[in-house]
Backbone as a printed PyTorch tensor [residue, N CA C, xyz], in Angstrom:
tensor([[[  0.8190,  -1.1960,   0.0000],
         [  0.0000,   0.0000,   0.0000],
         [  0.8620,   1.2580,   0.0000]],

        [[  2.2400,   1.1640,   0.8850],
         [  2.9040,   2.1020,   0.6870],
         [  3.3150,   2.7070,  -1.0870]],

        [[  3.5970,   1.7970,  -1.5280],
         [  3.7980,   1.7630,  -3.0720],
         [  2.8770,   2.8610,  -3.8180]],

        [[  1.4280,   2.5220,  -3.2010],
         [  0.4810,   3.0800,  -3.9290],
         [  0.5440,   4.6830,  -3.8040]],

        [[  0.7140,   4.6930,  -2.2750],
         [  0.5950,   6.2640,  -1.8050],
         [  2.0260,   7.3930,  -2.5180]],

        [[  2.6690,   6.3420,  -2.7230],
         [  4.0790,   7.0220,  -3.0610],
         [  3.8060,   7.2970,  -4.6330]],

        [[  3.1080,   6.9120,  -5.1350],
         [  3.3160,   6.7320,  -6.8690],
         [  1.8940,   7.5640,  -7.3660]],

        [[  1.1410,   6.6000,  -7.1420],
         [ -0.2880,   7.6670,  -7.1670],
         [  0.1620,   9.5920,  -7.4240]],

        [[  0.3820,   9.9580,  -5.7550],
         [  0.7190,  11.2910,  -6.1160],
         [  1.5720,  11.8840,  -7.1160]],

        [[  2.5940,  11.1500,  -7.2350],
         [  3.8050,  11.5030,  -7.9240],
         [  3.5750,  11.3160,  -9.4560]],

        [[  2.7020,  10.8390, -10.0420],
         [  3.1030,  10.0870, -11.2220],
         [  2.8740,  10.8500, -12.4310]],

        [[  2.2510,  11.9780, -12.1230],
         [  1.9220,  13.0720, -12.7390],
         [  3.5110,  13.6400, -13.4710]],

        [[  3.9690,  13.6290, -12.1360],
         [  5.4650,  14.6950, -12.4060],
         [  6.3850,  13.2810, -12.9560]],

        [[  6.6450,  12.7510, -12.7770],
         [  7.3240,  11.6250, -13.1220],
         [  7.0680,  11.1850, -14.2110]],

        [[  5.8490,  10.7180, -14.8220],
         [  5.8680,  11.0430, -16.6830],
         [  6.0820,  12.3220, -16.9570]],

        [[  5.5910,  13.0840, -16.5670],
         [  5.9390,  14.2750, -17.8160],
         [  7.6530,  14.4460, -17.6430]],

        [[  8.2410,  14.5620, -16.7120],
         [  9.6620,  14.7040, -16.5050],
         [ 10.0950,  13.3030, -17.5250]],

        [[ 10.1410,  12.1440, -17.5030],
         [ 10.1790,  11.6070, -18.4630],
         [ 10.0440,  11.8070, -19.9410]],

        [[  8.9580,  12.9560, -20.4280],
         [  8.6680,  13.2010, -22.0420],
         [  7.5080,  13.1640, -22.4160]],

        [[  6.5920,  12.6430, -21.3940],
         [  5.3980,  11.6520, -22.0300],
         [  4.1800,  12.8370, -21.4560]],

        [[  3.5000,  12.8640, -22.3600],
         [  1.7550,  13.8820, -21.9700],
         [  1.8250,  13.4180, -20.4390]],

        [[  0.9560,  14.7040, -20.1340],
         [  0.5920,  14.3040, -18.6290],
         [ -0.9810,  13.0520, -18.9810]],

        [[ -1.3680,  12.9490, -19.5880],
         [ -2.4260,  12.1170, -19.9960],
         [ -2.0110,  10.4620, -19.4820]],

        [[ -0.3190,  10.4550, -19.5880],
         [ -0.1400,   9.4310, -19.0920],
         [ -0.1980,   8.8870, -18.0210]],

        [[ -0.4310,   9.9430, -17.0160],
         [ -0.6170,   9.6550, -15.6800],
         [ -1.7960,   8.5880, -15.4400]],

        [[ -2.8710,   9.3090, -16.1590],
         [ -4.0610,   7.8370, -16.1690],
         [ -3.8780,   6.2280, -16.2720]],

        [[ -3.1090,   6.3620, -17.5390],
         [ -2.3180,   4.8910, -17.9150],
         [ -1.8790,   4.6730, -16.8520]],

        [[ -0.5490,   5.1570, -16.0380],
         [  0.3210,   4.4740, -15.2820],
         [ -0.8110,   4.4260, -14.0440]],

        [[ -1.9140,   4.5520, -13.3860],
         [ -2.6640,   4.3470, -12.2580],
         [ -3.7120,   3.4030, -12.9810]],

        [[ -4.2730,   3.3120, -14.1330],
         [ -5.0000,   1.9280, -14.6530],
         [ -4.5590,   1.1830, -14.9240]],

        [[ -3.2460,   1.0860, -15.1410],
         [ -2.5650,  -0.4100, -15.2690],
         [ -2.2940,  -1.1790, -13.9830]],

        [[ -1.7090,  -0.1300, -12.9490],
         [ -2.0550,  -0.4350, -11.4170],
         [ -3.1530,  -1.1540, -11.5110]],

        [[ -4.1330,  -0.5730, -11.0680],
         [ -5.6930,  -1.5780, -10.6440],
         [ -5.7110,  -2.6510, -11.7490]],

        [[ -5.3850,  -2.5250, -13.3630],
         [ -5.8840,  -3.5140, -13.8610],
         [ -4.6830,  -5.0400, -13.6670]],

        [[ -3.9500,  -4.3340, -12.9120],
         [ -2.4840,  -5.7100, -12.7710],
         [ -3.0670,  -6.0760, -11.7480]],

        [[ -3.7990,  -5.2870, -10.4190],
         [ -4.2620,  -5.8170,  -9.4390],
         [ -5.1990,  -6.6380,  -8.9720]],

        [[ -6.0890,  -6.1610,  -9.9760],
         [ -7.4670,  -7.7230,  -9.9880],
         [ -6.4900,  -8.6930, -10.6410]],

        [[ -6.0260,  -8.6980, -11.2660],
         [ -5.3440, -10.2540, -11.8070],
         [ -4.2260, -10.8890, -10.6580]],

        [[ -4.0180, -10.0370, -10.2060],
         [ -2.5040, -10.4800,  -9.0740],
         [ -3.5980, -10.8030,  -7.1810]],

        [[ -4.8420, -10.3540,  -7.2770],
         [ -5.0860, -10.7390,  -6.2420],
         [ -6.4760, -12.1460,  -6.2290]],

        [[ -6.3590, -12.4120,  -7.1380],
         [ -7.1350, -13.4270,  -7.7960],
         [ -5.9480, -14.1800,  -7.4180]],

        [[ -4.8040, -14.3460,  -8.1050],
         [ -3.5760, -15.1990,  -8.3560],
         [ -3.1880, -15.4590,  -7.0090]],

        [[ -2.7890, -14.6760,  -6.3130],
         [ -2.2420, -14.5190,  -4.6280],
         [ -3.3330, -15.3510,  -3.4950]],

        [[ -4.4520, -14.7770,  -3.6000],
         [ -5.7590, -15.7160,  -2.8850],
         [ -5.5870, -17.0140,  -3.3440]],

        [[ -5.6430, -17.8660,  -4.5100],
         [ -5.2780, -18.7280,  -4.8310],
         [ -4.4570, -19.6100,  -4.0530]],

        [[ -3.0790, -19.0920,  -4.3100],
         [ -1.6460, -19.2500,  -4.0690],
         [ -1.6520, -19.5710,  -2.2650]],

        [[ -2.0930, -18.4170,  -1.8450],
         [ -1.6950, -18.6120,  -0.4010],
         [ -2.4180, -19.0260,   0.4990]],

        [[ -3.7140, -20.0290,  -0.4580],
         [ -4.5210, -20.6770,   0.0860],
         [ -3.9160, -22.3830,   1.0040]],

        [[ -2.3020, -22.7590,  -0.3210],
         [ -1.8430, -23.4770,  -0.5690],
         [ -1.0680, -23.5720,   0.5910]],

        [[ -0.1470, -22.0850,   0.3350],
         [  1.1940, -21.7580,   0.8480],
         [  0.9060, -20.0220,   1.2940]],

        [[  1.4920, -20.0520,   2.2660],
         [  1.7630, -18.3830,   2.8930],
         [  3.0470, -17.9910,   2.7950]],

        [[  4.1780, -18.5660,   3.2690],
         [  5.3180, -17.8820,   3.0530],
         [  5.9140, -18.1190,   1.8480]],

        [[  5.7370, -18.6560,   0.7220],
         [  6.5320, -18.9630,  -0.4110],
         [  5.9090, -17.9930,  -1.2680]],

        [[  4.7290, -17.0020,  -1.2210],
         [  3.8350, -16.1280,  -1.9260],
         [  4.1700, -14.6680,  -1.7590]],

        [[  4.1220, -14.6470,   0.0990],
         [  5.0070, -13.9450,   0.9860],
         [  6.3470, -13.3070,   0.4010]],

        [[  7.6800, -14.3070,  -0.2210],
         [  8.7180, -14.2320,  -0.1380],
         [  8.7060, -13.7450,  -1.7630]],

        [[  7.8340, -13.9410,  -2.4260],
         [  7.5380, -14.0870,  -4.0460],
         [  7.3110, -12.3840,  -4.1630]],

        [[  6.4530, -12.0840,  -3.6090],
         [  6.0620, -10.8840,  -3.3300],
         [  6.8900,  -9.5280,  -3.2150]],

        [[  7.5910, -10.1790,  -2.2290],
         [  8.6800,  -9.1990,  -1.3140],
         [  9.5960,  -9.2380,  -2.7170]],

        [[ 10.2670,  -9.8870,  -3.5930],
         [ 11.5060,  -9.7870,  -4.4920],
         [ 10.6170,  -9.0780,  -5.2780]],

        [[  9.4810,  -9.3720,  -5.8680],
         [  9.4850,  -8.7310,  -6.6990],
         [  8.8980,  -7.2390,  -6.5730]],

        [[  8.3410,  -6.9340,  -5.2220],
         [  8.2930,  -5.5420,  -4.7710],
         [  9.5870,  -4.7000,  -4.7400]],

        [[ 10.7540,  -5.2710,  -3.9410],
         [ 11.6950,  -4.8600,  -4.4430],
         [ 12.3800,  -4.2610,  -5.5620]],

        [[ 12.6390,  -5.1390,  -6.3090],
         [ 12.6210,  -5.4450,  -8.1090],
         [ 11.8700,  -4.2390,  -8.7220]],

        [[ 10.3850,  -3.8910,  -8.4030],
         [  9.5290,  -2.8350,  -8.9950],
         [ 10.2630,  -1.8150,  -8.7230]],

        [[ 10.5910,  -1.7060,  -7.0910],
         [ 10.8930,  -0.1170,  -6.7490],
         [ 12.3000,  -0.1070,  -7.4130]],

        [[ 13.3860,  -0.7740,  -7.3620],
         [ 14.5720,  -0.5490,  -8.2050],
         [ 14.1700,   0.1340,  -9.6680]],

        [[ 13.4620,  -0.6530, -10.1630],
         [ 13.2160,  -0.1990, -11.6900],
         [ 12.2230,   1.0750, -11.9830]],

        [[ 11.6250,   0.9170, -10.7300],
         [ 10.6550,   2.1890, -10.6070],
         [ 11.6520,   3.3780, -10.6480]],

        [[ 13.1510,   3.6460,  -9.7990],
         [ 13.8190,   4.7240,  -9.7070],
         [ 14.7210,   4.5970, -11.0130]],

        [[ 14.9480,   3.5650, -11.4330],
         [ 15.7840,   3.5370, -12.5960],
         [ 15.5630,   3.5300, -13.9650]],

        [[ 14.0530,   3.7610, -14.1900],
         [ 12.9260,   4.1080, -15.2670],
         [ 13.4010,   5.8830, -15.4180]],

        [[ 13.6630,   6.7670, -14.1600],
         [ 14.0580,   8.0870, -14.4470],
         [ 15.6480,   7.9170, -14.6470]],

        [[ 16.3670,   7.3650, -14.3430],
         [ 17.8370,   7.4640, -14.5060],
         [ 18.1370,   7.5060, -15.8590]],

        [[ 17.1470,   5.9240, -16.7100],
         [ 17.8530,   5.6900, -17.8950],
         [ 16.2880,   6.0710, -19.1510]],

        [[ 15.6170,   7.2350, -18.4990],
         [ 14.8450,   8.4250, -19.1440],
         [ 14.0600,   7.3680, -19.9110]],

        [[ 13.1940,   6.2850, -19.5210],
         [ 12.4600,   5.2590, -20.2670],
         [ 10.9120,   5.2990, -20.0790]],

        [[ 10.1930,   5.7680, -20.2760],
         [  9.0310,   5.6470, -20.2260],
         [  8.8210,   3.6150, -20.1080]],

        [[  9.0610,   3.7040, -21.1550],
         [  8.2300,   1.8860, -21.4040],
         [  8.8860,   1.3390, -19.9010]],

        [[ 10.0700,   1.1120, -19.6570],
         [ 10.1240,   0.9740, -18.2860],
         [  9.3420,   1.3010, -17.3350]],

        [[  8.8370,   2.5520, -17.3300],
         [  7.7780,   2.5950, -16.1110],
         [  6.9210,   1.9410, -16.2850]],

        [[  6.1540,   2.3530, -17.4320],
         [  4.8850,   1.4460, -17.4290],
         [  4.9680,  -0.1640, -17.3300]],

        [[  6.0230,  -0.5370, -17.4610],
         [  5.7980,  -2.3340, -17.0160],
         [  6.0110,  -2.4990, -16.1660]],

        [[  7.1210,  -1.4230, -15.3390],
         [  7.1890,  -1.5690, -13.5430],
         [  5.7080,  -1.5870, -13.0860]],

        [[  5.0960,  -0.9200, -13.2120],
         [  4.1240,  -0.5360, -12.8310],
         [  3.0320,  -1.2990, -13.1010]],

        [[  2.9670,  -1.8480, -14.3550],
         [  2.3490,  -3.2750, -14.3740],
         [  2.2450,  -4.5560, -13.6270]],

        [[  3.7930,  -4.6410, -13.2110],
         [  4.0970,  -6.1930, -12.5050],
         [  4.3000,  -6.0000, -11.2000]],

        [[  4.0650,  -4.4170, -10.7660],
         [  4.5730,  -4.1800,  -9.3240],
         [  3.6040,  -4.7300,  -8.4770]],

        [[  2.1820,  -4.7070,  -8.8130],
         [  0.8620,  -5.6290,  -8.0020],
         [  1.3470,  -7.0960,  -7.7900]],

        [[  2.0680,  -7.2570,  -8.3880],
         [  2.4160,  -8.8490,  -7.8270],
         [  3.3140,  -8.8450,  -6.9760]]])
């Protein structure tokens, strides 16, 4: 949830500083929710099975998002964000 609060606000300034219409801001917060019905369908599933192996699945690749999330502005990539931002619900 932290993820959300941090990006949500920001994402405005963070595409356009990137290049991209501010229009994109919409995209990068609907791909959020639409990665999220699919990733909490998947997760309920999953950790019906198992809790910590979903748990631990989670955590790398939350990680993983926020790395690429800061390194989407370093190496000035739009398409990078938007797939961080895609796979970060998982």
């Amino acid at each position: 949830m932290v993820n959300t609060f941090i990006i949500v606000p920001t994402a405005d300034d963070y595409s356009m500083s990137l290049g991209a219409a501010a229009t994109v801001c919409g995209i990068i917060i609907g791909s959020m929710a639409v990665a999220q019905v699919f990733s909490s369908v998947y997760f309920s599933a999953w950790s019906n099975k198992s809790y910590f192996r979903p748990l631990v699945f989670s955590s790398i690749v939350l990680f993983l998002g926020n790395v690429l999330y800061a390194l989407a502005y370093d190496l000035n990539s739009l398409t990078i964000l938007l797939i961080v931002l895609t796979i970060s619900p998982f």
